[in-house]
C-alpha positions in Angstrom: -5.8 -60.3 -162.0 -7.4 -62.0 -158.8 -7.1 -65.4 -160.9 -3.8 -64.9 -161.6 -2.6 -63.7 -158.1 -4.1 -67.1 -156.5 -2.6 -69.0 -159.1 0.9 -67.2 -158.0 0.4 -67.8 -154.7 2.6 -70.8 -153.9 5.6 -68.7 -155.8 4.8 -65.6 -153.3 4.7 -68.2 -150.2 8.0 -69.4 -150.6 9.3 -66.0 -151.3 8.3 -65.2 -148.2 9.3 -67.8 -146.5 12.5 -67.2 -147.9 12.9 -63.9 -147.0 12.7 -64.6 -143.3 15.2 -67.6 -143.4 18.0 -65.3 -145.1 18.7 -63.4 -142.1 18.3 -66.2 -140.1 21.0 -67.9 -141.8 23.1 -64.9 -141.3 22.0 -64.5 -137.7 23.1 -68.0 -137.2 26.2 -68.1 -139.1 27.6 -65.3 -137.1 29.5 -64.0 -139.5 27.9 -59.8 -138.6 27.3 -58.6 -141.5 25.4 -55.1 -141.7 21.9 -55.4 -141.9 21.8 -53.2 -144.5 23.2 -55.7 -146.5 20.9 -58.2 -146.3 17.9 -55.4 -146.0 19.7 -54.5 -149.9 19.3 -58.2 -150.7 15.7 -58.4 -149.8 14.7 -56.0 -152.1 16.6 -56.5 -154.5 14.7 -59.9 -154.6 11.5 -58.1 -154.2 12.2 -55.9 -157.2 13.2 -59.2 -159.3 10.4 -61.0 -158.4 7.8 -58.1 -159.4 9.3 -57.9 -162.6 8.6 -61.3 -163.0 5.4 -61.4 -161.8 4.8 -58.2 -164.1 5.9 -59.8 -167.2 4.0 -63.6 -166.4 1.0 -61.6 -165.9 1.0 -59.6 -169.9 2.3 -62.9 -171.1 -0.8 -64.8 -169.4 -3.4 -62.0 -169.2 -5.1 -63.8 -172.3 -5.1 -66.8 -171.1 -6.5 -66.0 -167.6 -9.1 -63.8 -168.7 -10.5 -66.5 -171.0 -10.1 -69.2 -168.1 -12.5 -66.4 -165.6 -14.9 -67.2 -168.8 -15.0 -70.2 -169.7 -18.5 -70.3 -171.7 -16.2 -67.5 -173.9 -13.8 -70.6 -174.5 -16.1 -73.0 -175.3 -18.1 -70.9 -178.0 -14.3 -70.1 -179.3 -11.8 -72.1 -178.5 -9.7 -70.9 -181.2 -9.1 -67.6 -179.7 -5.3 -66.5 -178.6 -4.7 -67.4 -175.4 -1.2 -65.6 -174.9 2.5 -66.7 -176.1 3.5 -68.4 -173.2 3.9 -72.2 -173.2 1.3 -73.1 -171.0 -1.2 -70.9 -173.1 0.2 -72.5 -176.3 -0.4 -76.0 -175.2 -4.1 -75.1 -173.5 -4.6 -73.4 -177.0 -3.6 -77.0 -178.6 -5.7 -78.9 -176.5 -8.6 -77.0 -177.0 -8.7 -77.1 -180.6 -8.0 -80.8 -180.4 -11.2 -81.2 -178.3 -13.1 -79.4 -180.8 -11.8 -81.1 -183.8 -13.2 -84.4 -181.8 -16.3 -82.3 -180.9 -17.0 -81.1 -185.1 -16.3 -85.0 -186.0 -18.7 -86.0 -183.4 -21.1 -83.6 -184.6 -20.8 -84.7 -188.6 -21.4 -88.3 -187.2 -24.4 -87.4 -185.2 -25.9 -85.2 -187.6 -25.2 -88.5 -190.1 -26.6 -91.0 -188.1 -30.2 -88.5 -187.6 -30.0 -87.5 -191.2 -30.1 -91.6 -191.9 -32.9 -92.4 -189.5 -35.4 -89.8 -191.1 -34.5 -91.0 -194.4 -35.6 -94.3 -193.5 -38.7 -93.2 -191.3 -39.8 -90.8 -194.1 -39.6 -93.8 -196.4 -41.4 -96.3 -193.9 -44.6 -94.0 -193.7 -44.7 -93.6 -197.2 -44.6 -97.6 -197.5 -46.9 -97.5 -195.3 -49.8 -95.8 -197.0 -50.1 -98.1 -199.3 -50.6 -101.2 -197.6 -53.4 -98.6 -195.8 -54.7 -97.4 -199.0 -55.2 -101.6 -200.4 -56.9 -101.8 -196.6 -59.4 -99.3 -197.4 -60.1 -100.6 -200.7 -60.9 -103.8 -199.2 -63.3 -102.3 -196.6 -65.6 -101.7 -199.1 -66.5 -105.1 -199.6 -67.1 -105.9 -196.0 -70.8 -106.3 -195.3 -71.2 -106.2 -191.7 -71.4 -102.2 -191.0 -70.2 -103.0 -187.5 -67.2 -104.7 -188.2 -66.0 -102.2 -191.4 -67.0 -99.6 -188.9 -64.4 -100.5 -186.5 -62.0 -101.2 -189.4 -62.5 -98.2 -190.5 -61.8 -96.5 -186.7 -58.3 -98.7 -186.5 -57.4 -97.4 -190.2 -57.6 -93.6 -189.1 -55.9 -94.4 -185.8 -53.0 -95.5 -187.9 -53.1 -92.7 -190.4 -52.9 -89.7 -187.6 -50.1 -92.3 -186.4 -48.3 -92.2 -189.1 -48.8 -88.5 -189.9 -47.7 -87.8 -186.4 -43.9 -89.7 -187.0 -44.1 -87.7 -190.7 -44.2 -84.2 -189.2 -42.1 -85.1 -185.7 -39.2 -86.6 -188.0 -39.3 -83.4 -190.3 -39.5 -80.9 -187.5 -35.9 -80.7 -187.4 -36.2 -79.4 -191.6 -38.9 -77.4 -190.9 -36.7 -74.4 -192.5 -36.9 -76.1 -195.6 -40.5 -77.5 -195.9 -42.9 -74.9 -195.2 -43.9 -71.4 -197.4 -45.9 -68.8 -195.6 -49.2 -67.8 -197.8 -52.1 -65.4 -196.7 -54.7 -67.9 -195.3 -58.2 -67.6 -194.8 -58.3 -68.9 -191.3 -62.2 -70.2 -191.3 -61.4 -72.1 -194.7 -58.2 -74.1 -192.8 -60.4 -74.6 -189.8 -63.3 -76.1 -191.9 -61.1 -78.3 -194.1 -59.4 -79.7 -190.5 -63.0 -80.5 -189.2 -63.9 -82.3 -192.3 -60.7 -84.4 -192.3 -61.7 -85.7 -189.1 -65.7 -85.9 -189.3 -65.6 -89.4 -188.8 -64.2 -89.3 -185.6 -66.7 -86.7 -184.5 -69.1 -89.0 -185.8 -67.8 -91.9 -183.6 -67.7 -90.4 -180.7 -71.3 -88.7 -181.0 -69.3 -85.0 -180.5 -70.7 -81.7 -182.6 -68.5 -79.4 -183.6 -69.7 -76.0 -183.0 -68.4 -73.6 -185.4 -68.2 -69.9 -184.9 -65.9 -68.1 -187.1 -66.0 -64.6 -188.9 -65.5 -65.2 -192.5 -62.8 -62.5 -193.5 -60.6 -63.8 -190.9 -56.7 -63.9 -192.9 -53.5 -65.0 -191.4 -50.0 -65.7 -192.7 -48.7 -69.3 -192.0 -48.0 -72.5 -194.0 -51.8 -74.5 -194.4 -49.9 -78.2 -194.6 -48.7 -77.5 -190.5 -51.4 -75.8 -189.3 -53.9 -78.5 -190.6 -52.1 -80.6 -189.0 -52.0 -78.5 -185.3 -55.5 -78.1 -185.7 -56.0 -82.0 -186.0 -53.9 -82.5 -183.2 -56.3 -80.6 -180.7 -59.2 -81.4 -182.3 -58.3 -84.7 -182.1 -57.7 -84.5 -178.0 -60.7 -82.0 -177.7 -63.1 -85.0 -179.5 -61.1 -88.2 -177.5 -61.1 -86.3 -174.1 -64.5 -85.7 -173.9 -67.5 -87.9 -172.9 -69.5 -89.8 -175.7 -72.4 -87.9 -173.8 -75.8 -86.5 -176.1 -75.0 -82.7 -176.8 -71.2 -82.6 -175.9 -70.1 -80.0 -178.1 -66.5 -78.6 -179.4 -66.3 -75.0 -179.8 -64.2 -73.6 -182.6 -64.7 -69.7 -182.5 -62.4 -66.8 -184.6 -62.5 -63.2 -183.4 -60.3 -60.3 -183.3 -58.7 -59.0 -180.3 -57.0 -55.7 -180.2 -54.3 -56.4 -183.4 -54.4 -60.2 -183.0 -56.7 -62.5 -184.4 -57.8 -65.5 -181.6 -59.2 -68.9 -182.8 -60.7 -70.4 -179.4 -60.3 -74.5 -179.5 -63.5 -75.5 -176.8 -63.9 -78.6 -175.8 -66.4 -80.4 -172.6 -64.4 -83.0 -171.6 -62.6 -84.4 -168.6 -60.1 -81.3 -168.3 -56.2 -81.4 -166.8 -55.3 -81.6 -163.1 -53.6 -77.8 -162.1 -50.7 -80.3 -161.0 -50.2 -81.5 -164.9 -51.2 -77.8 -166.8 -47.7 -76.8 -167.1 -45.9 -79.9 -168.3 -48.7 -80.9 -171.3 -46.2 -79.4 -173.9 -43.6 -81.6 -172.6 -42.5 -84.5 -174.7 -44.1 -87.5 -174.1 -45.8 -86.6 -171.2 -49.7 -88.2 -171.1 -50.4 -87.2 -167.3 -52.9 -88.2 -164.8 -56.2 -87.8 -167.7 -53.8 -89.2 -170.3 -52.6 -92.7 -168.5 -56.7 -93.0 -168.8 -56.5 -93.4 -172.4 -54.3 -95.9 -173.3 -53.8 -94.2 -177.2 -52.0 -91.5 -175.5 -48.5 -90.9 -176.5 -47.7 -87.4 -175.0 -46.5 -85.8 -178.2 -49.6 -84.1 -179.9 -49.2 -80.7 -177.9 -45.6 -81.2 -177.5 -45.4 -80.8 -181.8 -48.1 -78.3 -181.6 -46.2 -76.1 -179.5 -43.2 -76.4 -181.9 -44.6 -76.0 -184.8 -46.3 -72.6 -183.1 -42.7 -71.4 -182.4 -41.1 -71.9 -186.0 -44.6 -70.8 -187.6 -44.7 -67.7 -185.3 -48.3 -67.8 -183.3 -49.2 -67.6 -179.6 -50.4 -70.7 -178.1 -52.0 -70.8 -174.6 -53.9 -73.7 -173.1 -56.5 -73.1 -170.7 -58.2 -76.1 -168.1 -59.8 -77.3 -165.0 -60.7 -80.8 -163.9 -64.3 -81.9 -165.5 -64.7 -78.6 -166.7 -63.0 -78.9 -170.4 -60.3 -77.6 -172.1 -59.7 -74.3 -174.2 -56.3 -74.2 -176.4 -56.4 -70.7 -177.8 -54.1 -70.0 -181.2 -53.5 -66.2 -182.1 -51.5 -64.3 -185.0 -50.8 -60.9 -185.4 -52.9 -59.1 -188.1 -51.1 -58.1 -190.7 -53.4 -56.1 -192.8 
């Protein structure tokens, strides 16, 4: 009503103004009619404009309720919007706009459809010029050298693995199956796919986990969450004699809690709240040039379409904890 009203307000102005220059005119004309008259007039007008007023309003309630909502338009712009020709052709525009909007959609959805086609494919190309690299590494007699061969081909691997799972996180409906898990096994299996880069960097992992630990999720993502923060835990912490990471499992109250631990440089308090963001490395990450800024921000996505609780936990030179937890289902 209040929309409306303003909108009529022009209308109501010059009635107004219209009603005051009447008598005037009469006044001036001197031609003495009764006042009567021209009071009869007046609201006669009155009563014929409130009828019309009255009647624009039920003919445009629609379409000026919708306009006091407009989030209500744009989730359905196909709603009626009242009969009167200025509904109609709103009505017309806005399923014209949406038609664009759907065809803009299809194209987009097209074009991204496309791209992780052809990224999916590159990777998989990829491996095997990888796999031939590795073969040839065996031949290579200087341990130092196939050492740091050996280093550059992992580094490429979790590269690659990392574009594999970020370009299939928008299917992640439709490629992952939820199967009871024994949590200690996953954990051990992640450790072991990444022992030599424990090994490089002179880091023990320190493993602390109750063996009938179970939990429901899909073992291909969460191996590859786990080697996400085991990955930072190991390449933000000093190559220093006993630096340890800390994997522990326990049960708290009805959820189960696996503890990540690392001792390594920590995040500033001014950076804590943004390391899920995409692409963000930070004050500690700009110190290591392999950064990219996306391992926590996948991990935390994953955690949402898997189900689990993460929380990340970190002071300045005093380490990091990233703590994973999933409700017990037994």
């Amino acid at each position: 009503m209040k929309l409306f009203l303003r909108d009529q307000l022009p209308l109501i102005g010059f009635y107004l103004l219209q009603m005051l220059l009447v008598p005037c005119v009469y006044w001036l004309s001197g031609e003495g009619r009764p006042m009567r008259i021209v009071l009869y007039g007046m609201l006669l007008s009155t009563v014929v404009l409130i009828v019309y007023l009255t009647v624009r309003y039920f003919q445009l309630h629609p379409y000026y309720r919708v306009l006091q909502q407009p989030k209500q338009l744009v989730d359905e712009p196909f709603q009626s919007l009242g009969s009167a020709p200025l509904a109609d052709s709103l009505q017309d525009l806005m399923r014209e706009l949406e038609r664009k909007r759907q065809d803009e959609i299809g194209r987009l959805r097209s074009h991204t459809e496309q791209q992780i086609v052809f990224m999916n494919r590159w990777v998989h190309q990829m491996k095997t010029p990888l796999s031939i690299i590795q073969l040839t590494l065996e031949d290579v007699d200087d341990d130092k050298t196939a050492g740091s061969i050996q280093d550059e081909l992992d580094k490429m691997r979790k590269g690659l693995e990392m574009v594999l799972h970020s370009s299939r996180l928008d299917q992640f409906e439709g490629d992952f199956r939820v199967e009871p898990l024994s949590l200690p096994e996953v954990v051990r299996s992640s450790i072991a796919e990444n022992r030599r880069l424990f090994i490089r960097r002179g880091i023990t992992p320190d493993i602390r986990l109750d063996k009938d630990l179970q939990i429901y999720s899909d073992s291909k993502w969460l191996r590859f969450m786990f080697t996400q923060i085991l990955t930072n835990a190991v390449n933000y912490s000093d190559s220093k004699a006993g630096k340890k990471v800390i994997i522990t499992a326990y049960m708290k109250e009805e959820r189960i809690v696996l503890d990540i631990q690392d001792q390594g440089i920590g995040i500033s308090a001014e950076d804590i709240q943004r390391v899920f963001h995409p692409y963000f490395t930070g004050e500690r990450g700009r110190q290591y040039y392999e950064s990219t800024g996306m391992g926590l921000y996948l991990v935390r996505e994953i955690s949402t379409r898997l189900g689990n609780q993460i929380e990340l936990f970190s002071k300045p030179d005093e380490g990091t904890l990233v703590r994973f937890s999933w409700m017990n289902r037994k």
